[in-house]
C-alpha positions as CSV (number, residue, x, y, z in Angstrom):
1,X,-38.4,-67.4,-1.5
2,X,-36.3,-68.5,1.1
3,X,-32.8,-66.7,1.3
4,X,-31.5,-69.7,2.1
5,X,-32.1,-71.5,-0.5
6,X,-30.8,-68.7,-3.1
7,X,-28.1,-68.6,-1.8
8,X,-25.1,-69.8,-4.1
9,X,-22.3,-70.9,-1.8
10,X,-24.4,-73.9,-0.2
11,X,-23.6,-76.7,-1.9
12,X,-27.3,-78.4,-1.2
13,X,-30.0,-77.7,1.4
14,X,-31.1,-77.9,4.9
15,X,-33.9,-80.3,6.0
16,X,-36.0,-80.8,9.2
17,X,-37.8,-83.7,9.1
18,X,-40.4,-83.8,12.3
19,X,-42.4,-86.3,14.2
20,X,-42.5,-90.1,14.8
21,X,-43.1,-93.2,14.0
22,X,-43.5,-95.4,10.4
23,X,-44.5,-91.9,8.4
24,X,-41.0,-90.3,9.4
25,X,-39.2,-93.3,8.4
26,X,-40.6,-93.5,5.4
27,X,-39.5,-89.5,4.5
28,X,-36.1,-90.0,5.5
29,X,-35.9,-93.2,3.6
30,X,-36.9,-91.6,0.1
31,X,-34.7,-88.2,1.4
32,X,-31.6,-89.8,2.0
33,X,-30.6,-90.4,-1.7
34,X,-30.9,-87.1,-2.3
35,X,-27.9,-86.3,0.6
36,X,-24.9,-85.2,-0.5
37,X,-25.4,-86.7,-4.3
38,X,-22.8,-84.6,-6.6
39,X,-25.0,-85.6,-9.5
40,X,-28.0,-83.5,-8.6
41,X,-28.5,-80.1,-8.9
42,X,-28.4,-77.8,-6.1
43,X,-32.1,-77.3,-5.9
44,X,-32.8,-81.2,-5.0
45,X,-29.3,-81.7,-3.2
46,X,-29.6,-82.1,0.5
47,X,-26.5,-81.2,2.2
48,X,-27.7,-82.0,6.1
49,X,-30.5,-84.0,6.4
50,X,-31.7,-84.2,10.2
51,X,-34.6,-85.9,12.0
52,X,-36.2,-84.2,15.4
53,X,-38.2,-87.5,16.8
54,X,-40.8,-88.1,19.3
55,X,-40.3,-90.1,22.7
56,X,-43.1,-90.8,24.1
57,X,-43.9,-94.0,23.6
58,X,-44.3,-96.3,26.5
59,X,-45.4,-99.9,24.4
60,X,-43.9,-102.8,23.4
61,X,-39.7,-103.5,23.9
62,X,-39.8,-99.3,23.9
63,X,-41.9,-99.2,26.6
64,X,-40.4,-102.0,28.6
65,X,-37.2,-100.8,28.4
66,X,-38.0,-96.9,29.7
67,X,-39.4,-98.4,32.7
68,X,-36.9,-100.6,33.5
69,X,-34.2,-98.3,32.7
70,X,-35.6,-95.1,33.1
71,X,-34.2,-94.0,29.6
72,X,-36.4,-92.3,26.9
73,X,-38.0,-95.2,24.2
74,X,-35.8,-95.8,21.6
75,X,-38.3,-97.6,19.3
76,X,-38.9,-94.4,17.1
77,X,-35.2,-93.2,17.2
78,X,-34.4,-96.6,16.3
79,X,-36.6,-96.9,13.0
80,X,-35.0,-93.2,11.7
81,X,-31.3,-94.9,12.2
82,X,-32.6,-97.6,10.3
83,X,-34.1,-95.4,7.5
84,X,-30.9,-93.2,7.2
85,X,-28.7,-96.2,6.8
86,X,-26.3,-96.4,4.1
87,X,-26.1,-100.2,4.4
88,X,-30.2,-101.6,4.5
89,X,-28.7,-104.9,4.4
90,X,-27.4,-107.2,7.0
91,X,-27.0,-104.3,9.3
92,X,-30.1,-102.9,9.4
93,X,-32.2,-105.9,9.9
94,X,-29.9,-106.6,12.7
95,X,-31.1,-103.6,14.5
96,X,-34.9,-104.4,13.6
97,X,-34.6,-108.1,14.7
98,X,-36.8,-108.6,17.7
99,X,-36.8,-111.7,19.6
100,X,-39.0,-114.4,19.8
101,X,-39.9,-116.5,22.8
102,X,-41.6,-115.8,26.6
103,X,-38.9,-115.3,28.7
104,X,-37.7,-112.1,29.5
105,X,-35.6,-111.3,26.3
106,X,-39.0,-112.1,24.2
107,X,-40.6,-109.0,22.5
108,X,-37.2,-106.6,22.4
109,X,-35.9,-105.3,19.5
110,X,-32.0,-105.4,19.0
111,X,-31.9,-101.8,17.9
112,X,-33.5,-100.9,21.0
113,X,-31.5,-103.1,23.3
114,X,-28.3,-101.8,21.7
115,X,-29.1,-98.4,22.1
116,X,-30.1,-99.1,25.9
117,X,-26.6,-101.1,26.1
118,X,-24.5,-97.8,24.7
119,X,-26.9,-95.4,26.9
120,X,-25.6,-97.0,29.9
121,X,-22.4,-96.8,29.0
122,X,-22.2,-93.5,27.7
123,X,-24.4,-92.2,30.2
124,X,-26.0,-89.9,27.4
125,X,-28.7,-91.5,25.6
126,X,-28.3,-88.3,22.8
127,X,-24.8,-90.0,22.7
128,X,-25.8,-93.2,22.2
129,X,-28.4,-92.2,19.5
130,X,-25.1,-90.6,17.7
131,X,-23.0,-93.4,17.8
132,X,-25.1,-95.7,16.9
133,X,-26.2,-93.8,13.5
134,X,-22.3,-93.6,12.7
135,X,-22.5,-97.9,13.3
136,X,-24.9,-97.7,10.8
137,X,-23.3,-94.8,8.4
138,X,-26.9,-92.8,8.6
139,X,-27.2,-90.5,6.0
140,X,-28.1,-87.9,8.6
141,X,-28.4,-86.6,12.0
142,X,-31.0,-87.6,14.8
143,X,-32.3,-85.5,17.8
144,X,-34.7,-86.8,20.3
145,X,-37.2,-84.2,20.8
146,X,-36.1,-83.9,24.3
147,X,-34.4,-86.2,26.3
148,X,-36.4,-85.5,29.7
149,X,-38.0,-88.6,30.5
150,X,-41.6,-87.7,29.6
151,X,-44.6,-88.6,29.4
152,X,-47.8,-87.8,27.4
153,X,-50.9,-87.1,29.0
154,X,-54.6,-85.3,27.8
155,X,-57.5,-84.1,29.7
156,X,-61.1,-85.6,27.9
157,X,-63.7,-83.5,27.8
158,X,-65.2,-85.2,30.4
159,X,-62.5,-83.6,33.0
160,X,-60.6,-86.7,33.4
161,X,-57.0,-87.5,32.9
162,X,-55.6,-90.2,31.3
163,X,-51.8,-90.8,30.6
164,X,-49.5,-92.7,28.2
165,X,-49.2,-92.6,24.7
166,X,-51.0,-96.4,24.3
167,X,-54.0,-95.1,25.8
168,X,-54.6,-91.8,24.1
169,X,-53.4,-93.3,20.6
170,X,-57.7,-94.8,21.7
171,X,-59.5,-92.0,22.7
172,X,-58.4,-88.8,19.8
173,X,-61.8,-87.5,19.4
174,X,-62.3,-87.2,23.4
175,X,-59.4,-85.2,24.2
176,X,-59.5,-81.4,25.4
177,X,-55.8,-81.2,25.8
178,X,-52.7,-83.2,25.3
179,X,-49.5,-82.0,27.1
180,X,-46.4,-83.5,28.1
181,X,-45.5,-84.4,32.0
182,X,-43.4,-82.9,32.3
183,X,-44.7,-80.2,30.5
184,X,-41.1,-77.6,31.0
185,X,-39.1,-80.4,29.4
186,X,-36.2,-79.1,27.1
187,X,-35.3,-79.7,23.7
188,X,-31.7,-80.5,22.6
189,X,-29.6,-77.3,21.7
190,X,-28.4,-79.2,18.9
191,X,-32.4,-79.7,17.4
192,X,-32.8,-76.3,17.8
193,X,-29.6,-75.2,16.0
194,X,-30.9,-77.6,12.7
195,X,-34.5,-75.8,12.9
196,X,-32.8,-72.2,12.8
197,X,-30.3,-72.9,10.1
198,X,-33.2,-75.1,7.9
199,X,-34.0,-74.7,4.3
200,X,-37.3,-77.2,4.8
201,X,-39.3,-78.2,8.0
202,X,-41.6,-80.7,7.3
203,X,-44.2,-81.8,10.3
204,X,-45.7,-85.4,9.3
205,X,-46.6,-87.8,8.1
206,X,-47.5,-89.6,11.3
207,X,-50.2,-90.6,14.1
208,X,-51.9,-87.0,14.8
209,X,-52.0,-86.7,18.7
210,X,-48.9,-89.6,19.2
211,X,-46.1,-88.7,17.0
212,X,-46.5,-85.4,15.3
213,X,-48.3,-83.3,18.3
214,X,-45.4,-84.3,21.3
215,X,-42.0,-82.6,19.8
216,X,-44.2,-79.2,19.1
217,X,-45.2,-79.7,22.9
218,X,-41.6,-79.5,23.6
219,X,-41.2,-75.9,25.3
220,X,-39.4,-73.9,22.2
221,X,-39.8,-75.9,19.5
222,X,-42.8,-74.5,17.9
223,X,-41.3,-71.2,18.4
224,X,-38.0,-71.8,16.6
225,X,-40.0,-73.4,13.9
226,X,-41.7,-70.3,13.8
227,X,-38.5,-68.3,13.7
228,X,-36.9,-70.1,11.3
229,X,-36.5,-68.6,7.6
230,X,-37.2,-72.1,6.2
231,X,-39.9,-73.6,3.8
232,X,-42.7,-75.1,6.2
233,X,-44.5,-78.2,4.8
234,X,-47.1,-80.2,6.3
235,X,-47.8,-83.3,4.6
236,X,-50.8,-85.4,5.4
237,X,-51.8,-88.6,6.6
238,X,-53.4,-91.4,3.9
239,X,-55.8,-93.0,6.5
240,X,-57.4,-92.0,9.5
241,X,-56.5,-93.8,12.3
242,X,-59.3,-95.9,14.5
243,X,-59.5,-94.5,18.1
244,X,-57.3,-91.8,17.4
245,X,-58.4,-89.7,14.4
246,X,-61.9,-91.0,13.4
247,X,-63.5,-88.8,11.1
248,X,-61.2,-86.2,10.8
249,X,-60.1,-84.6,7.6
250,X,-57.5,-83.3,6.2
251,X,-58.2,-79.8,6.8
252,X,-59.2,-81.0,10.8
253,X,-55.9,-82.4,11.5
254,X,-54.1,-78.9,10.2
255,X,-56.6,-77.3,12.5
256,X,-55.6,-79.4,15.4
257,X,-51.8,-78.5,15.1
258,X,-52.5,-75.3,14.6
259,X,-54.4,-75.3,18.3
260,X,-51.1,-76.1,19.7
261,X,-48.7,-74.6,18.0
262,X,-50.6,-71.2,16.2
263,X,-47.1,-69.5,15.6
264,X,-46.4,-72.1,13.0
265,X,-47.5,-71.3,9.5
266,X,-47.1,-73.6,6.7
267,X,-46.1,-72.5,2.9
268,X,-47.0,-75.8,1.4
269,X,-49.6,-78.7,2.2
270,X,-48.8,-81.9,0.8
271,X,-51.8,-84.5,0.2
272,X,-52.2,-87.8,-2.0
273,X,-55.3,-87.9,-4.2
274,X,-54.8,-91.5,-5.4
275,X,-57.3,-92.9,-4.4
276,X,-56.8,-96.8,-2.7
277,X,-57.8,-99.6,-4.5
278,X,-61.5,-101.4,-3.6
279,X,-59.5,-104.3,-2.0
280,X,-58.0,-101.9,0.1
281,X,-60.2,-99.5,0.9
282,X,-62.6,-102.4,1.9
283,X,-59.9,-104.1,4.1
284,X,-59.2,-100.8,5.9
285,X,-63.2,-100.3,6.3
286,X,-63.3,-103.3,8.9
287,X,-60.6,-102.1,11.2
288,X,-62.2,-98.4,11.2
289,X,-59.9,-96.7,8.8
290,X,-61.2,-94.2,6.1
291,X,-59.0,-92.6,3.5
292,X,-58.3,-88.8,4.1
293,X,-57.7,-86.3,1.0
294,X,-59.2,-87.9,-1.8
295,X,-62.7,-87.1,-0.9
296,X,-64.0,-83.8,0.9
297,X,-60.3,-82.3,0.8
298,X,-59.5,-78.9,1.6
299,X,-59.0,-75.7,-0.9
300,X,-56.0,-73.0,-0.5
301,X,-58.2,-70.9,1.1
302,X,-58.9,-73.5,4.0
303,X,-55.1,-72.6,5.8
304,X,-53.7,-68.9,5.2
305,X,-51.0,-68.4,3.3
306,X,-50.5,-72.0,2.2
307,X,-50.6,-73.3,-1.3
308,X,-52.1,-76.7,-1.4
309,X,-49.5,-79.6,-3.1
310,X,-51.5,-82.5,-4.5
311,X,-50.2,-85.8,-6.7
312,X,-50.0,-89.5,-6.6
313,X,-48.3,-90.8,-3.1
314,X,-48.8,-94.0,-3.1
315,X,-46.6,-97.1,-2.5
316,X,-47.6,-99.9,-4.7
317,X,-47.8,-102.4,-2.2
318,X,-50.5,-104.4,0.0
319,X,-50.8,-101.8,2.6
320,X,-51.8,-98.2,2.2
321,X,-48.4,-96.5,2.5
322,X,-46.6,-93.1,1.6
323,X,-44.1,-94.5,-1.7
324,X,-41.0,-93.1,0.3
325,X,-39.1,-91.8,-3.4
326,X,-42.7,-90.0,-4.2
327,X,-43.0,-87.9,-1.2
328,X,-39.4,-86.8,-1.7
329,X,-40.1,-85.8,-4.7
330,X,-42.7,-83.9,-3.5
331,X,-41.6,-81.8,-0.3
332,X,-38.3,-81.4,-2.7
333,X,-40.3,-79.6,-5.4
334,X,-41.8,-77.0,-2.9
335,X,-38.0,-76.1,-2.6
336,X,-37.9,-74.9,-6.4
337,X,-42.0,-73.6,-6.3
338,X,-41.6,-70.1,-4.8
């Protein structure tokens, strides 16, 4: 067990929520509640919740905006503010309006234009990520996982190169190696301070080579998480993703990070085995996409050391999504499990 979490002073835990993207917004939207609520016990009350995101996204109003601007994309930052929110009203859609039209305004997000706006005149884009979650009274602290202006980049096996995270999100299964240009870019202090002092880490859910992969490249953050005395949990995607992870199971994707960042080990693994409906599964079949842990999934003995977490995941709507209170529920119970 953690000494961390026995001990009786803290008035809740530590969490480290990694990676990018719609997965991480969904975990910090089902984690929040659970921040600084005097009505839970002290095994499922979270006293500092904080998110280390990927920047390297270079599509869309994100993408527009680094190269115009040469500031880091805020379009994942943006969706973790959003998450963490107290208010998910009025507020919140505000900073996930995007406009419409053709001119040059068309195809921005607010959020990420407001960020860009207090960037500029803070000069600190870590500084406008801070005020910005105080605007929306976040339930927790965001880090960008560095904020060099990088870029990610892989080597196929063919021996070419290929850059930007649009590109490789469309060729997974022919990459060598994925690294970051520049690859001796620096994490914030203050991301490294919340993996040290961390009760949980989780890594996922989230697009394999384009959200979870690029903070781990980030030189010293694999080894902090490796330091750290905290709980590690992976938790696994519901769907491959077409172009990016065809084929690959659940047990290939914990291989994968384990390539670049071996000094990790995980305590827990966290997979749904709901299966999807027909409808969906059928849906999902035409654009390429295959469910991942229900069939062919992976036994303890598959990753050393780690005890395999299984249960129901699901959201209930249309689309094939983690249920945000569910997988809570779940990386919270591997607190108590040990």
């Amino acid at each position: 067990m953690n000494n961390k979490l026995q001990t009786e002073e803290k008035k809740g835990m530590d969490c480290v929520a990694i990676g990018g993207g719609t997965g991480l917004a969904t975990l910090l939207a089902g984690m929040k509640k659970y921040v600084g609520g005097s009505h839970l016990g002290d095994n499922h009350r979270i006293e500092h919740l904080s998110a280390i995101v990927a920047v390297s996204d270079d599509g869309g109003s994100s993408g527009r905006l680094r190269d115009e601007l040469q500031m880091p994309p805020p379009g994942d930052i943006r969706n973790c503010m959003v998450a963490l929110s107290e208010d998910s009203n009025l507020l919140s859609r505000l900073f996930q309006h995007r406009f419409g039209g053709i001119g040059d305004l068309g195809g921005h997000n607010f959020g990420n234009l407001f960020l860009a706006a207090l960037s500029e005149i803070t000069g600190d884009f870590a500084e406008a990520v801070k005020l910005s979650s105080e605007i929306l009274a976040s339930k927790g602290h965001i880090y960008p996982a560095t904020v060099s202006d990088v870029r990610l980049a892989a080597e196929l096996f063919d021996g070419s190169i290929i850059r930007g995270e649009t590109r490789i999100g469309n060729v997974g299964r022919a990459i060598k190696r994925l690294y970051l240009e520049p690859q001796d870019c620096q994490p914030m202090p203050e991301a490294l301070s919340a993996i040290s002092r961390a009760d949980i880490i989780t890594i996922g859910p989230g697009s394999l080579y384009t959200s979870l992969l690029p903070p781990l490249l980030v030189q010293g953050v694999s080894k902090a998480i490796a330091e750290s005395s905290a709980v590690k949990i992976f938790i696994c995607n519901l769907m491959t993703q077409p172009g990016e992870t065809d084929g690959l199971t659940a047990r290939r994707h914990l291989e994968i990070i384990g390539e670049y960042a071996p000094e990790v080990r995980f305590d827990y693994i966290i997979i749904n085995n709901q299966p999807i409906s027909k409808l969906q599964s059928e849906l999902y079949e035409l654009e390429g996409a295959e469910q991942i842990g229900v069939h062919g999934s992976i036994s303890a003995e598959t990753i050393e050391g780690a005890e395999i977490v299984y249960g129901n995941l699901l959201d209930e709507g249309e689309k094939v999504r983690h249920d945000p209170n569910k997988l809570a529920q779940a990386v919270l119970g591997c607190s108590i499990r040990r």
